[in-house]
C-alpha positions in Angstrom: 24.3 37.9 42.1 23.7 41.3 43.5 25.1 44.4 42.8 27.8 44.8 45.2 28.7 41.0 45.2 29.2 41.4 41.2 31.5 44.7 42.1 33.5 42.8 44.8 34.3 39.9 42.5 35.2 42.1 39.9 37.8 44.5 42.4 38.5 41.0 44.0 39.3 39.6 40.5 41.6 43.0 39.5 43.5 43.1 42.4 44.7 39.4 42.3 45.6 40.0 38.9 47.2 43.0 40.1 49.3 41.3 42.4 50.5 38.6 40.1 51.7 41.3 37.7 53.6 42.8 40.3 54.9 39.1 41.6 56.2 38.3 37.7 57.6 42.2 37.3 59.6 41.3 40.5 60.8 38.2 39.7 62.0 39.7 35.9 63.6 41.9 38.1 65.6 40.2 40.0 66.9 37.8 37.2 63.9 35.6 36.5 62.3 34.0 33.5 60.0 36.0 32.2 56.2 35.7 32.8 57.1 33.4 35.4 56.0 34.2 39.5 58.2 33.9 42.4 56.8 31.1 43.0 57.0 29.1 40.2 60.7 29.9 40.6 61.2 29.0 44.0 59.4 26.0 43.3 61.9 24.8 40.6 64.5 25.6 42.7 63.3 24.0 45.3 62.8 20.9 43.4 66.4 21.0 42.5 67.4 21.0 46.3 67.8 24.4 47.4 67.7 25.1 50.7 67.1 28.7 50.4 63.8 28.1 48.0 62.6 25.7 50.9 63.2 28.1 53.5 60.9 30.9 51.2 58.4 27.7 50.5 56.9 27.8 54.3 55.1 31.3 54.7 53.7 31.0 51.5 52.6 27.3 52.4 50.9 28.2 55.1 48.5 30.2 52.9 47.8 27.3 50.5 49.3 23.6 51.0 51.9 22.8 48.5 52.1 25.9 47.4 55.4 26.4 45.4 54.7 22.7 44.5 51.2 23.4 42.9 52.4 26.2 40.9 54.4 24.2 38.4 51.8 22.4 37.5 49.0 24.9 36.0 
């Protein structure tokens, strides 16, 4: 791998983990379990019928199928 490909995985590879350390800081924030993403918690509430966490589901299902779904299993 060249030079600037090893650079942009590595600023690619910060900045997602970036971005899920701000995700879990904000869901501490507002109430959450700790070390646990948005996600994951819309996903459980989801899974326990919540309308709401279904409605939130969508936009970030259109970026990977399944999403809030696929989280609670890793």
């Amino acid at each position: 791998m060249s030079a600037p490909n090893r650079l942009l995985a590595l600023v690619g590879a910060s900045v997602f983990a970036g971005l899920v350390a701000l995700d879990v800081a904000a869901n501490g924030l507002v109430g959450g379990v700790t070390g646990e993403t948005i996600s994951e918690r819309l996903g459980r509430a989801r899974a326990r019928g919540s309308v709401v966490a279904r409605l939130l589901c969508v936009p970030l299902e259109l970026l990977q199928a399944d999403h809030c779904t696929a989280v609670l299993k890793k």
